[in-house]
C-alpha positions as CSV (number, residue, x, y, z in Angstrom):
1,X,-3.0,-60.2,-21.2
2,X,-2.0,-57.8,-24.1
3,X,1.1,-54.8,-23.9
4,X,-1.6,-52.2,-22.4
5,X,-2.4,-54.0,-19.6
6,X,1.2,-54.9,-18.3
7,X,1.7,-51.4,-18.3
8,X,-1.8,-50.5,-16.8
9,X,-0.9,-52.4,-14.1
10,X,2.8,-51.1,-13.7
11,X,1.7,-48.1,-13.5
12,X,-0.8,-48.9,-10.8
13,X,1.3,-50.9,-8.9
14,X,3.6,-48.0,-9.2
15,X,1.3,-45.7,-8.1
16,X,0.3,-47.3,-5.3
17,X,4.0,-47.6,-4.4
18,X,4.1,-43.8,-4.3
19,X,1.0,-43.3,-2.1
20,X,2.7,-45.9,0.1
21,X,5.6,-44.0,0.2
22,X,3.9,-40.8,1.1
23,X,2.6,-42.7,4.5
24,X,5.6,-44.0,5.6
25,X,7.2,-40.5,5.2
26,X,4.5,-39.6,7.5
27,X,4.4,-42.2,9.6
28,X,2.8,-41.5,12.9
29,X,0.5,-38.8,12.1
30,X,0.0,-38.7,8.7
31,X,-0.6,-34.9,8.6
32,X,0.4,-34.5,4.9
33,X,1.2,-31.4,3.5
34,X,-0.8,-29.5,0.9
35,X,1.7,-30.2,-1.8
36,X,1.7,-34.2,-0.3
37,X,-2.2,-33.9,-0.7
38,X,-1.6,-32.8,-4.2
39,X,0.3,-35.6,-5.0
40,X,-1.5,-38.3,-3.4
41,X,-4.9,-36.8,-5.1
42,X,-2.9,-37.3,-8.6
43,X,-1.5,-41.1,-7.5
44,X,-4.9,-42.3,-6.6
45,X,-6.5,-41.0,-9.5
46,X,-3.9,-42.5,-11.6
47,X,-4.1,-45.9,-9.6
48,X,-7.9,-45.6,-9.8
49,X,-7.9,-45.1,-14.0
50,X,-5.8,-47.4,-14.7
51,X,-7.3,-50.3,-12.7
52,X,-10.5,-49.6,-14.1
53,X,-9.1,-49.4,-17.6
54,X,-7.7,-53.1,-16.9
55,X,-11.1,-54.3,-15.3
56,X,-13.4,-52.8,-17.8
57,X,-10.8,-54.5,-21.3
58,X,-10.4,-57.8,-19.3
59,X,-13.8,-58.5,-17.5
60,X,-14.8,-61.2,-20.2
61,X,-12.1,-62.9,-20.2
62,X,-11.5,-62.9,-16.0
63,X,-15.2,-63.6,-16.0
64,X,-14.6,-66.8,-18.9
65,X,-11.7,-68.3,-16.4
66,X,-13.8,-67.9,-13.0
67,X,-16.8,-69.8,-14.8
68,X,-14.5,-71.9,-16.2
69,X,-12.9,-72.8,-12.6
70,X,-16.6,-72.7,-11.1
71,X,-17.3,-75.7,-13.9
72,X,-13.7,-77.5,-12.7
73,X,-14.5,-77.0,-9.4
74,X,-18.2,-78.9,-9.7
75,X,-16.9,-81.6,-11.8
76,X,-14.8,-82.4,-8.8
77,X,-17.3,-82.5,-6.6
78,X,-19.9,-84.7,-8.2
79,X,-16.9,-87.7,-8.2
């Protein structure tokens, strides 16, 4: 994985962190604010871009090492 997507997926992680945060501020009822709604509108977005972002630059290469463990996987089976 390159620079980008280590810090895609900080940020993602981090964003998820936040909206995790917002629940368990809320925690039983989870009647956010307006300004809460805000935020958590702007955190899933964030989340939301950047996982896509590291999907859509990766998929070959996540998609090479599944075949690749498919193949692995088959070899061991025909023994």
């Amino acid at each position: 994985m390159d620079e980008n997507t280590v810090n895609r997926t900080k940020a993602a992680i981090n964003a998820l962190i936040d909206i995790d945060q917002l629940w368990i501020e809320n925690t039983p009822n989870y009647a956010l604010s307006t300004q809460e709604l805000v935020i958590l509108k702007k955190r899933l977005e964030r989340a939301m871009e950047n996982v896509s972002k590291i999907y859509e630059e990766n998929i070959v290469r996540m998609q090479a090492a599944e075949d690749e463990i498919k193949k692995m996987h088959q070899g061991k089976k025909r023994k």
